[in-house]
N, C-alpha and C positions, 0 to 999 in steps of 0.2 A: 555529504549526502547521506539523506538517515531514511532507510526504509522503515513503516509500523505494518504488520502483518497483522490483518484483521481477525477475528476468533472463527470463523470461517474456511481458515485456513489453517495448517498446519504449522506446530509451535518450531519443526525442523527449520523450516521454510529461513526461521530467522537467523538461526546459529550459520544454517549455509550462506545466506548474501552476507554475515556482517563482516565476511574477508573481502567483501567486494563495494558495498557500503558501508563506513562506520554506523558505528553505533546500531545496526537493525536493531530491530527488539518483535517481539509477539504480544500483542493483548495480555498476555499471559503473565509473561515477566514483568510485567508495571501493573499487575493485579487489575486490571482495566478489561478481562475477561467476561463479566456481567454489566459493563456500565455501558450507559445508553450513548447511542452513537454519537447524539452530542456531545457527550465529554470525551469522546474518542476524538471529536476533530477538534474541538475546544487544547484537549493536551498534544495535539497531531499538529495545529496550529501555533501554539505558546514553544515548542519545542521542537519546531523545526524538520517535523518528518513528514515524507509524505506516503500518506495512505496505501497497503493491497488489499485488496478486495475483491469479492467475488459480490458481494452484495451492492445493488441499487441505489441503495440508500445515498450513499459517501456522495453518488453521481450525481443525484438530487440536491444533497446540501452546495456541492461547486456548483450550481446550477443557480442554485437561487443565492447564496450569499458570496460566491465570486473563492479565490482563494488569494491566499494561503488557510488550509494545507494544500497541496496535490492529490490528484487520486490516480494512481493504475487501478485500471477496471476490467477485471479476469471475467470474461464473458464467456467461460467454456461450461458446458452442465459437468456432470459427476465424473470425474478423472481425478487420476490419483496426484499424490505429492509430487512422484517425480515426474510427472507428465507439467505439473506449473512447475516445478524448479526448471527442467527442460527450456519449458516456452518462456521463462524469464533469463535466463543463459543465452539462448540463442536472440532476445534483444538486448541486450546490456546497453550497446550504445546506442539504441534508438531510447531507453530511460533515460541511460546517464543526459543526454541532449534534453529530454522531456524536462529533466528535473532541471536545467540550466535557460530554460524557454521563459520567459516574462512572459506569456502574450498566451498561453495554453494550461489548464488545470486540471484536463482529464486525458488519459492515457488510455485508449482500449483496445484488450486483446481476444483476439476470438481462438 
């Protein structure tokens, strides 16, 4: 299970889940920091991770083209890193189930 941590979010975000997901990674680390969402979910898609997000977008694309990838969908306004690290901790197993679900492609947290 491979979290991708969108540019919207903090590059910490990835180093702390990848003890708890392999492989997390940030936009950042795969230089995918400026590229357009498409090829975020195009390589989110080809490689098996599923999307965090704070932004709409991701929500729109499972919307209209179905998945793979997954999207968690961070629905909170301006709060800090460890306030998402927090509210993604205090769900682990309601993801880890998310990401093991056939039948669901968007995850949201308020």
């Amino acid at each position: 299970m491979k979290l991708l941590f969108d540019q919207n979010l903090s590059p910490k975000l990835a180093g702390f889940f990848s003890e708890k997901f392999d492989e997390s990674k940030h936009l950042q680390d795969i230089d995918l920091d400026s590229a357009k969402d498409s090829i975020v979910w195009e390589f989110a898609r080809k490689e098996g991770f599923t999307i965090v997000t704070k932004d709409n977008d991701f929500n729109e694309l499972v919307t209209f083209f179905g998945f793979p990838p997954k999207v968690i969908w961070i629905r909170r306004g301006n709060c800090s890193t460890n306030a998402i690290r927090e509210l993604l901790i205090s769900n682990i197993e309601k993801i880890k189930a998310f990401m093991s679900d056939s039948s669901n492609g968007i995850l949201t947290f308020y």
